[in-house]
N, CA, C and O atoms as CSV, one atom per row, in Angstrom:
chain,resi,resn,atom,element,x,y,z
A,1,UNK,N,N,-1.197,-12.044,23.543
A,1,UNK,CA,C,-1.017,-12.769,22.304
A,1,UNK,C,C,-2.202,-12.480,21.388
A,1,UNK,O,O,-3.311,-12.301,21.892
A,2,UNK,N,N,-2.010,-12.421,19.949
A,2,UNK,CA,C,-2.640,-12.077,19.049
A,2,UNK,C,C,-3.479,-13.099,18.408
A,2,UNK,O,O,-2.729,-13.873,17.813
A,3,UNK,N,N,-4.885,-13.484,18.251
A,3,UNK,CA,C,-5.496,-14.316,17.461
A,3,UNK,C,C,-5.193,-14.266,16.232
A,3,UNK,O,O,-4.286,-13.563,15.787
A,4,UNK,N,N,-6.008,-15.093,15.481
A,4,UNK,CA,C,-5.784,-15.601,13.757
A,4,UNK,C,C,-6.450,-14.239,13.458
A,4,UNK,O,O,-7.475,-13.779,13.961
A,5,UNK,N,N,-5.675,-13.723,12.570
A,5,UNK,CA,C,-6.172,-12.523,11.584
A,5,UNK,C,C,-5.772,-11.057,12.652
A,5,UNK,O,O,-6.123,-10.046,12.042
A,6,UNK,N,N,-5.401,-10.847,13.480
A,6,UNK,CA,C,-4.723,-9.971,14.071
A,6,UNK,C,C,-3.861,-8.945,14.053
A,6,UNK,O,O,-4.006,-7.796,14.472
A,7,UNK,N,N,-2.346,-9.810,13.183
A,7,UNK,CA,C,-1.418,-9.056,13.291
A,7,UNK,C,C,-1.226,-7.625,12.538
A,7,UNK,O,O,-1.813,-7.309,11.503
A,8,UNK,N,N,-0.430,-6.937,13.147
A,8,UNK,CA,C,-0.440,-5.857,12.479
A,8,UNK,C,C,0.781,-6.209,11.150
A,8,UNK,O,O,1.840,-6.835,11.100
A,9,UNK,N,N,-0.136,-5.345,10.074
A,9,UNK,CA,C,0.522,-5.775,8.949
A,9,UNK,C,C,0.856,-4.147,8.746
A,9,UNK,O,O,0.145,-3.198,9.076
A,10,UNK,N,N,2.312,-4.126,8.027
A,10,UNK,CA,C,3.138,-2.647,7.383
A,10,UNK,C,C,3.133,-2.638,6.129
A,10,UNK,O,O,3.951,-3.337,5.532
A,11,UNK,N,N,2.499,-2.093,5.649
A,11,UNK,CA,C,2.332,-1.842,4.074
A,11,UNK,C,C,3.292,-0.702,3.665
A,11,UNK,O,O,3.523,0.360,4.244
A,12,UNK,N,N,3.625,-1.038,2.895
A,12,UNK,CA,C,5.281,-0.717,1.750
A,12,UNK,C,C,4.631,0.062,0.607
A,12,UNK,O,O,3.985,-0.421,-0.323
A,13,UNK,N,N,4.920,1.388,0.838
A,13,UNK,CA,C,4.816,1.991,-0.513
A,13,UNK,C,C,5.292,1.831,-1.738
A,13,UNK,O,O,4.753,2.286,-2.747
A,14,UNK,N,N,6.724,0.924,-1.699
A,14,UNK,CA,C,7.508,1.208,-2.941
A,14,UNK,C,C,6.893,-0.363,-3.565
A,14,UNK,O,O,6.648,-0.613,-4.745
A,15,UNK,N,N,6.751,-1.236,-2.452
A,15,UNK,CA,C,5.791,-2.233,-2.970
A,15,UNK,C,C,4.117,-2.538,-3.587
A,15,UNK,O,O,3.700,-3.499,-4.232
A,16,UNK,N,N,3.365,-1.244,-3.073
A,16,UNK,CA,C,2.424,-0.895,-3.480
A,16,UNK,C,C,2.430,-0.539,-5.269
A,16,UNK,O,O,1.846,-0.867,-6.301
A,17,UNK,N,N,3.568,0.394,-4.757
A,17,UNK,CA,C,3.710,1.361,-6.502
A,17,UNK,C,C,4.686,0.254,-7.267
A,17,UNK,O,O,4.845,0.524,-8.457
A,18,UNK,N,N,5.104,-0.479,-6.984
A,18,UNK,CA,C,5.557,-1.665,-7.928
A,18,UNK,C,C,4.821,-2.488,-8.582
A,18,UNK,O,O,4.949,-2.803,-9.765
A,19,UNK,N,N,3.675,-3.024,-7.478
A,19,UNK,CA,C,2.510,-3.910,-7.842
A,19,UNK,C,C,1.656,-2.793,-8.739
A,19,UNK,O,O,1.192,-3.193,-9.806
A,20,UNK,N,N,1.473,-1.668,-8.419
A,20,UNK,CA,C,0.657,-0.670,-9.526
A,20,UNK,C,C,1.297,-0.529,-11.079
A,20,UNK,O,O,0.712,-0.598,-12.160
A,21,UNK,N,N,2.719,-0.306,-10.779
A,21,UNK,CA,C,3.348,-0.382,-11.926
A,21,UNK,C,C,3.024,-1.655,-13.104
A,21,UNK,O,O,2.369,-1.517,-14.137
A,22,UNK,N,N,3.719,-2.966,-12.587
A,22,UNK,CA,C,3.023,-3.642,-13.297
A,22,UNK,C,C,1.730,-3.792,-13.368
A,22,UNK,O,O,1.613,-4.115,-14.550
A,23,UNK,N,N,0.691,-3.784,-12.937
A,23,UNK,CA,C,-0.944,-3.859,-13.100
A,23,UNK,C,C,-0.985,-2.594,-14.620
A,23,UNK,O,O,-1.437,-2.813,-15.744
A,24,UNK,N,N,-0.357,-1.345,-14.103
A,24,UNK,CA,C,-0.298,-0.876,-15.811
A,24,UNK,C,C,-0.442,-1.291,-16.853
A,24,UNK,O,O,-1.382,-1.375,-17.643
A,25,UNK,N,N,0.930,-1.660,-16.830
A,25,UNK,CA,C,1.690,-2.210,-17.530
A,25,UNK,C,C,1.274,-3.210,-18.470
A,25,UNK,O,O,1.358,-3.075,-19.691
A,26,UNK,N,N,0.651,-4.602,-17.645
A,26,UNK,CA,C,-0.060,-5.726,-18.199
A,26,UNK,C,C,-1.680,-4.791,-18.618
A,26,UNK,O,O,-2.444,-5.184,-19.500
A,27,UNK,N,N,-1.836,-4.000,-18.082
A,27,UNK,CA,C,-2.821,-3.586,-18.585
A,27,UNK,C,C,-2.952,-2.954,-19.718
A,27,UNK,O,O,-3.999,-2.914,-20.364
A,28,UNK,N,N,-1.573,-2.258,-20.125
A,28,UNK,CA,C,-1.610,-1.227,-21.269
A,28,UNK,C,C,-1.362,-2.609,-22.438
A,28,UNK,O,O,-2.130,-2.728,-23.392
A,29,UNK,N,N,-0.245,-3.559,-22.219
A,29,UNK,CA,C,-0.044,-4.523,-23.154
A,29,UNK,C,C,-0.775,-5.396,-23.720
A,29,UNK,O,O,-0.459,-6.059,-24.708
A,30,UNK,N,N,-2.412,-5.469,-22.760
A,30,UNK,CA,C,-3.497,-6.682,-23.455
A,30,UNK,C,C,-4.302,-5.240,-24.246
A,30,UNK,O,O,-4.872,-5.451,-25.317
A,31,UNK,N,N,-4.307,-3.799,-23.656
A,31,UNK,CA,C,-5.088,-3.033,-23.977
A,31,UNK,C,C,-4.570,-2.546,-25.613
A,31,UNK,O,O,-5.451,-2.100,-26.348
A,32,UNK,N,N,-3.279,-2.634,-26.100
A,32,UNK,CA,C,-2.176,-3.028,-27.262
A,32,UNK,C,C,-2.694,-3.868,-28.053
A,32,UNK,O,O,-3.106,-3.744,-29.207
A,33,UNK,N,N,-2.628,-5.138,-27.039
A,33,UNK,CA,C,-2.342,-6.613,-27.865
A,33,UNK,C,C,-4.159,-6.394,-28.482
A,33,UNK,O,O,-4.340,-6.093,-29.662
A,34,UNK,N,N,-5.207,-6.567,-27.642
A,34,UNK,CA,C,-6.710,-6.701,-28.354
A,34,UNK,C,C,-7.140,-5.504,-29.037
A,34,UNK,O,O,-8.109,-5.586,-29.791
A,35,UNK,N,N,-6.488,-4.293,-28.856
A,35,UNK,CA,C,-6.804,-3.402,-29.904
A,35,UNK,C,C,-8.661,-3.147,-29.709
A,35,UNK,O,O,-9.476,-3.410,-30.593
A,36,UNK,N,N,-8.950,-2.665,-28.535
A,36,UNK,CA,C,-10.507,-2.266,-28.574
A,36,UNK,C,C,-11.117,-1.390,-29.558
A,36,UNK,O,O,-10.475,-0.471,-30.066
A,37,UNK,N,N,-12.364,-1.639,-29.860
A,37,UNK,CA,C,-13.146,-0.930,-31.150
A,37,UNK,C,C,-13.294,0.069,-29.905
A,37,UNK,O,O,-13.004,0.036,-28.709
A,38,UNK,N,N,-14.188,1.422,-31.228
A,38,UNK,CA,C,-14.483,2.580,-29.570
A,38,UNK,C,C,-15.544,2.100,-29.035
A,38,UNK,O,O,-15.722,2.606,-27.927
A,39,UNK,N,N,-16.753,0.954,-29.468
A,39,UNK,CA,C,-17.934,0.912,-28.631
A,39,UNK,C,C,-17.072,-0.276,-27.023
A,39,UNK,O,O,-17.655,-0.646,-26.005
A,40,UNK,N,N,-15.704,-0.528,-27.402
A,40,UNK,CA,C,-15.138,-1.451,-26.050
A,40,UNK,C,C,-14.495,-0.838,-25.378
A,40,UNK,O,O,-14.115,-1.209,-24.267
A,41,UNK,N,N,-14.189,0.416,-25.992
A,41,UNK,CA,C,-13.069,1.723,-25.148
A,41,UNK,C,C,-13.267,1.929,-23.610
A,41,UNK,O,O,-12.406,1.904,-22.730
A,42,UNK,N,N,-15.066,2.210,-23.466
A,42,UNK,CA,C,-15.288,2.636,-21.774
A,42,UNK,C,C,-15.295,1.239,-21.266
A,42,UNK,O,O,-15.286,1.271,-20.036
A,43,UNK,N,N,-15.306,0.092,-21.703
A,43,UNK,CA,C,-15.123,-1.127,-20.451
A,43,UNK,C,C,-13.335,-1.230,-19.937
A,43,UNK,O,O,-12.948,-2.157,-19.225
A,44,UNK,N,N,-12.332,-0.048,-20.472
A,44,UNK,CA,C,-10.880,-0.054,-20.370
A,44,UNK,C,C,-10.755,0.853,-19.132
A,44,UNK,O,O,-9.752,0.804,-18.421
A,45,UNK,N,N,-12.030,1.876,-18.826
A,45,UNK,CA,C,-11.481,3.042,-18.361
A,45,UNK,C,C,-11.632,2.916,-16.259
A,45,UNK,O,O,-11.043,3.577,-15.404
A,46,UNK,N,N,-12.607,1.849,-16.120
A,46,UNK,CA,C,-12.616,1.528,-14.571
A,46,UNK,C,C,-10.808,0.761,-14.170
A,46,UNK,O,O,-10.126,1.025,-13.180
A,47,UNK,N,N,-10.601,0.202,-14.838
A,47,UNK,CA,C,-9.180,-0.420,-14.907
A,47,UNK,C,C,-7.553,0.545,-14.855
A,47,UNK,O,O,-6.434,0.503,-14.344
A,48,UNK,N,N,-8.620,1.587,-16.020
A,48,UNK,CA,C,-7.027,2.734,-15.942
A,48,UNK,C,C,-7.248,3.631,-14.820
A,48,UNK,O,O,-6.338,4.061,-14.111
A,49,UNK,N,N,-8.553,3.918,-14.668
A,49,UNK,CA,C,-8.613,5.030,-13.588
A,49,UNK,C,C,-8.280,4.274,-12.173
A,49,UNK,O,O,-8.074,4.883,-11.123
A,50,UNK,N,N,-8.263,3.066,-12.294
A,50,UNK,CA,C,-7.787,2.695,-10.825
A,50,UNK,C,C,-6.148,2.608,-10.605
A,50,UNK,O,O,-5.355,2.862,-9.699
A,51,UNK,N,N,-6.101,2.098,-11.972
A,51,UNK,CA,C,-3.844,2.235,-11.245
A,51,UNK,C,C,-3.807,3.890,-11.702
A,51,UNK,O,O,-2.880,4.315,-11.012
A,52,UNK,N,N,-4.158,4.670,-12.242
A,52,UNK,CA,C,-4.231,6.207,-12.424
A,52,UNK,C,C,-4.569,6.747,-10.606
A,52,UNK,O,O,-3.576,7.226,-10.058
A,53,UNK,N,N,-5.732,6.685,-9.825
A,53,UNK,CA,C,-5.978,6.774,-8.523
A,53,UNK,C,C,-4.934,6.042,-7.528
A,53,UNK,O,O,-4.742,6.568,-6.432
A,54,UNK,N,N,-4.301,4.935,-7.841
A,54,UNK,CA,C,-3.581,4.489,-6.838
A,54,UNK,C,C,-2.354,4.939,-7.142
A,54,UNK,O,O,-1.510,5.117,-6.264
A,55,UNK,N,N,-2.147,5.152,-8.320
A,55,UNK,CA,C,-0.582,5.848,-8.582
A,55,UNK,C,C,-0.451,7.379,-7.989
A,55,UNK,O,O,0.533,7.781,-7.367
A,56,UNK,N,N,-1.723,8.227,-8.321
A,56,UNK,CA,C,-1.530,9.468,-7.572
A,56,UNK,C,C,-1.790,9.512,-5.631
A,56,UNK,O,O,-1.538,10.443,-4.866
A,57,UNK,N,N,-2.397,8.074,-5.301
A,57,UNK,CA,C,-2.315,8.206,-3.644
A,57,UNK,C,C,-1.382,7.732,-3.254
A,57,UNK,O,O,-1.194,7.863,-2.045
A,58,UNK,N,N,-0.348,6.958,-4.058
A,58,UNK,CA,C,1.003,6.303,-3.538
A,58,UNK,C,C,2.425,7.408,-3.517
A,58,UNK,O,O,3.480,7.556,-2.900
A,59,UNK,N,N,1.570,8.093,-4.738
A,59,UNK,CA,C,2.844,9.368,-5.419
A,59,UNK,C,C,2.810,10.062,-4.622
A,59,UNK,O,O,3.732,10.067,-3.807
A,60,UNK,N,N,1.789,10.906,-4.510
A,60,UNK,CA,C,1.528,12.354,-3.925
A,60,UNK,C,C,2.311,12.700,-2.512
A,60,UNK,O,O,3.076,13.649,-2.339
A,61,UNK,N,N,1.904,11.624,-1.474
A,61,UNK,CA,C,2.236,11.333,0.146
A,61,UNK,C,C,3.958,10.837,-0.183
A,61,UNK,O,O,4.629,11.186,0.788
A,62,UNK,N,N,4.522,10.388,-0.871
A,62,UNK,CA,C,5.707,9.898,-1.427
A,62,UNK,C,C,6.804,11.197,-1.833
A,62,UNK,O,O,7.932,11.386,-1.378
A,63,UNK,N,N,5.871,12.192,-3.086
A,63,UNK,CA,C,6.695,13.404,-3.288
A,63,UNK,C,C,6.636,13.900,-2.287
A,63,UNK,O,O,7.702,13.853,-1.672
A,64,UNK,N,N,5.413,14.651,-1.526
A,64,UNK,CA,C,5.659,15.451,-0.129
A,64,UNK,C,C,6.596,15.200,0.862
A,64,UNK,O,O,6.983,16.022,1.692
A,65,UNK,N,N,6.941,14.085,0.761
A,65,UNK,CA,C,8.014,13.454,2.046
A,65,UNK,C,C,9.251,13.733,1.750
A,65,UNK,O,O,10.042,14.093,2.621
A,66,UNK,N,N,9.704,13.560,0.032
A,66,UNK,CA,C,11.187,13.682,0.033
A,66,UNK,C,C,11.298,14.938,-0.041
A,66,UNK,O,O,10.368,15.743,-0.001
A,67,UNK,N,N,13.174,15.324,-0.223
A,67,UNK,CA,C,14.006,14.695,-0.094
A,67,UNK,C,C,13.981,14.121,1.563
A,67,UNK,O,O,13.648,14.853,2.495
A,68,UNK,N,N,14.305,13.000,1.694
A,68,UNK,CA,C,14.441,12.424,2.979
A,68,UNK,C,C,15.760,12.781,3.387
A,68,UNK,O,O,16.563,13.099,2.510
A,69,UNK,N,N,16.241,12.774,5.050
A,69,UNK,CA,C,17.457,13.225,5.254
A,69,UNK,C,C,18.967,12.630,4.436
A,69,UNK,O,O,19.334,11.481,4.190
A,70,UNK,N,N,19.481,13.702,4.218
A,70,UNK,CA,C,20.981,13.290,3.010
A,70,UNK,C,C,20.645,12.715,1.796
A,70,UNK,O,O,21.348,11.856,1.265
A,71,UNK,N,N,19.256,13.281,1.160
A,71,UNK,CA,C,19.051,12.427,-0.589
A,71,UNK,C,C,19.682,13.370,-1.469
A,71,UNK,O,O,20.372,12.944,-2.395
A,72,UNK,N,N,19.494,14.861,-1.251
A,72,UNK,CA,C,19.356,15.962,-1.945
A,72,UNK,C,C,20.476,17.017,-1.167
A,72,UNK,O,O,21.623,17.235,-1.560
A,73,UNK,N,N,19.916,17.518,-0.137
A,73,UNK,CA,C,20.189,18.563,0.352
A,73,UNK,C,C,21.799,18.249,0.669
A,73,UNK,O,O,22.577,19.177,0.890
A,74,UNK,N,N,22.108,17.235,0.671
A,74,UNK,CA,C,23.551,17.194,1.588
A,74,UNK,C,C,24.777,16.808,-0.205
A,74,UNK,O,O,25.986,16.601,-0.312
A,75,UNK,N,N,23.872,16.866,-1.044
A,75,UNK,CA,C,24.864,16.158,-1.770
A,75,UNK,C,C,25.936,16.938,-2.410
A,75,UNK,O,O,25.437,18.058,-2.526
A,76,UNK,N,N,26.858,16.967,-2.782
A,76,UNK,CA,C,28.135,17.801,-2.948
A,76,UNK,C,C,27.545,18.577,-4.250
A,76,UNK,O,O,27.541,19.786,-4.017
A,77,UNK,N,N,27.118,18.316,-5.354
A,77,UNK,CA,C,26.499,19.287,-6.138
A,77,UNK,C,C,25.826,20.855,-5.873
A,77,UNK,O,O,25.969,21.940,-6.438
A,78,UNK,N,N,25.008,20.369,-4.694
A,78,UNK,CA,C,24.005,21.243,-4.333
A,78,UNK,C,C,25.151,22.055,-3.073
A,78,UNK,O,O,24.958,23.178,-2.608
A,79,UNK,N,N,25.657,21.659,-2.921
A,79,UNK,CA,C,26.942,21.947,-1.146
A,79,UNK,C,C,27.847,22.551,-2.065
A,79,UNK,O,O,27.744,23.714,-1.677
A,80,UNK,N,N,28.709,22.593,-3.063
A,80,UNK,CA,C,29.528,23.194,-3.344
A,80,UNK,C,C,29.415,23.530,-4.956
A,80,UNK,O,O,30.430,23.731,-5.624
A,81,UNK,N,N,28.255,23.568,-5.450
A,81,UNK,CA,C,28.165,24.153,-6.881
A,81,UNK,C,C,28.777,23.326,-7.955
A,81,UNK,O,O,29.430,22.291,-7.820
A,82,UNK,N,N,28.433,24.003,-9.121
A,82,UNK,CA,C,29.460,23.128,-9.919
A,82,UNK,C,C,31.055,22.941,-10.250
A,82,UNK,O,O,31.761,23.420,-9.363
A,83,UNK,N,N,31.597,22.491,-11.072
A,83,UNK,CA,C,33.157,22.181,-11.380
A,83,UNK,C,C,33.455,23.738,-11.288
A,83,UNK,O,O,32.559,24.480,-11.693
A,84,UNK,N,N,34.483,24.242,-10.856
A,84,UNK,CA,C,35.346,25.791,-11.620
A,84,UNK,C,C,35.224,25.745,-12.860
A,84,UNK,O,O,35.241,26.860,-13.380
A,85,UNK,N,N,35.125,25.024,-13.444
A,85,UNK,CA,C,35.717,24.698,-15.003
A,85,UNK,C,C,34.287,24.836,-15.811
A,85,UNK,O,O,34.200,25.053,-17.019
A,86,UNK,N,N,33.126,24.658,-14.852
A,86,UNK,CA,C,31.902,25.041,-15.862
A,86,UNK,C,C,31.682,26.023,-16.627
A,86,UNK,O,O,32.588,26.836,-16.807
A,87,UNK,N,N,30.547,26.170,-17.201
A,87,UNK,CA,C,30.156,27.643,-17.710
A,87,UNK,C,C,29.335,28.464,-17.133
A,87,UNK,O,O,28.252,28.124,-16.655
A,88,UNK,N,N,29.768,29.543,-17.137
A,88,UNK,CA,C,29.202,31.123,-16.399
A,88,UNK,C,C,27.584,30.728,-16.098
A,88,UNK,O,O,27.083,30.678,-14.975
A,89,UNK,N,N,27.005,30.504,-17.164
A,89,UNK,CA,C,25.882,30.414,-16.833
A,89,UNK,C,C,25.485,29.177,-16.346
A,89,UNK,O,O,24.303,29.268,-16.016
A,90,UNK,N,N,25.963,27.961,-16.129
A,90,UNK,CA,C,25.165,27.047,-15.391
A,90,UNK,C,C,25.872,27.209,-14.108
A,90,UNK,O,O,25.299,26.545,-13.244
A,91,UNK,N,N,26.988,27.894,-13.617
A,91,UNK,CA,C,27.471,28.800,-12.297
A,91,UNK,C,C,26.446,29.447,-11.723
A,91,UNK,O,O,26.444,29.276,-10.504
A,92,UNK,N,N,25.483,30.193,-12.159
A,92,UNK,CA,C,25.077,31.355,-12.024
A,92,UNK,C,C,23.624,30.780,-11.490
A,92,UNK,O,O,22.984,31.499,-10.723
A,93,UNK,N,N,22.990,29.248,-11.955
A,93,UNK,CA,C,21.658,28.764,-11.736
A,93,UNK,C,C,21.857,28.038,-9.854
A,93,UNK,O,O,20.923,27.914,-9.062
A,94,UNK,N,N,22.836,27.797,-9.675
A,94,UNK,CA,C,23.112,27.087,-8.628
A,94,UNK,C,C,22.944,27.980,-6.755
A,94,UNK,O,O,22.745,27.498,-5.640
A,95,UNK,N,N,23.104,29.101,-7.140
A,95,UNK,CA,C,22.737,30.024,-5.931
A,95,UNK,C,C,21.508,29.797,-5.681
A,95,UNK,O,O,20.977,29.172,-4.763
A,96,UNK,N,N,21.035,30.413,-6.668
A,96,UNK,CA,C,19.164,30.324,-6.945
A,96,UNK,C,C,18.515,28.740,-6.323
A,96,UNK,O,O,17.562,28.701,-5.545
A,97,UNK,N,N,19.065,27.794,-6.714
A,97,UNK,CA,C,18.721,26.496,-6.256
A,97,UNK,C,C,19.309,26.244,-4.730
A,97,UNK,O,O,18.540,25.588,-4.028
A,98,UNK,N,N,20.447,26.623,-4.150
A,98,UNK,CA,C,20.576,26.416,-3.209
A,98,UNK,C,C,19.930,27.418,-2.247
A,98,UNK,O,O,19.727,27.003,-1.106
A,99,UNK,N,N,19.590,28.628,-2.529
A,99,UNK,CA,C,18.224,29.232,-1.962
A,99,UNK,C,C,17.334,28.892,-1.654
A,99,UNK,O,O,16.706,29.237,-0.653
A,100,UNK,N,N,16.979,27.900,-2.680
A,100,UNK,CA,C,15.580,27.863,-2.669
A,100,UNK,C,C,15.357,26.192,-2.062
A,100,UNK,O,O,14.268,25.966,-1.533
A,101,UNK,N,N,15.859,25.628,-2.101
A,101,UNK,CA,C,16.434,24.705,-1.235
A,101,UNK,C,C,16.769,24.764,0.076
A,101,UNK,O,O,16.574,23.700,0.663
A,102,UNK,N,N,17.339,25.909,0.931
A,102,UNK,CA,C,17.616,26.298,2.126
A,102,UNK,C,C,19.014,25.929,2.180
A,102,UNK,O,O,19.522,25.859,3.300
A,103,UNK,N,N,19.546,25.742,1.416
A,103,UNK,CA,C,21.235,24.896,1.355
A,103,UNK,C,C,21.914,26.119,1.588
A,103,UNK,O,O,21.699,26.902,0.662
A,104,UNK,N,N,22.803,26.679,2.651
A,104,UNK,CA,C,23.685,27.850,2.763
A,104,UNK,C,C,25.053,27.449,2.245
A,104,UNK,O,O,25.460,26.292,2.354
A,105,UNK,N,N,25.922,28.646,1.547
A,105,UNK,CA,C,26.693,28.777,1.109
A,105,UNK,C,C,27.823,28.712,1.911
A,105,UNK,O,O,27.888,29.029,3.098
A,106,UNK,N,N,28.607,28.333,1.284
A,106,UNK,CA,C,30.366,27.837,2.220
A,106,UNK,C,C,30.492,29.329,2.262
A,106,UNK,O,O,31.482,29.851,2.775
């Protein structure tokens, strides 16, 4: 059994980058609303560079991971190209993407 302050806690990326999102957000809107002179500009920039740093350590590990299994790769776009009925040339971009993708052709 686990004492007070113990447990293992699971931290949520999409909850991380939500709580970052708004922290922006309210940040960009008082940074709006008070309108800083430039001698108040650098007391703004410890504030942006931190949801700026936490947005690129939440992002980065986030893009590398997807597509996760069946987001992308499996979806009928990418599996069977576009309509017959398209045009030649947006026909013609879809090989190239499913190449490069690893998606093999019917």
């Amino acid at each position: 059994m686990r004492g007070w302050g113990e447990a293992e806690v699971f931290v949520d990326y999409l909850g991380v980058m939500l709580v970052n999102l708004v922290a922006g957000l309210v940040l960009l809107a008082c940074y709006v609303g008070l309108r800083p002179g430039p001698e108040d500009q650098p007391k703004w920039a410890p504030g942006v560079g931190m949801v700026g740093l936490t947005a690129v350590a939440t992002g980065l590990p986030m893009v590398q991971q997807w597509p996760l299994g069946g987001s992308g790769a499996g979806s009928p776009a990418l599996r069977d190209g576009p309509p017959r009925h398209a045009q030649p040339h947006a026909r013609a971009g879809f090989p190239r993407l499913r190449a490069l993708l690893g998606v093999r052709s019917p």
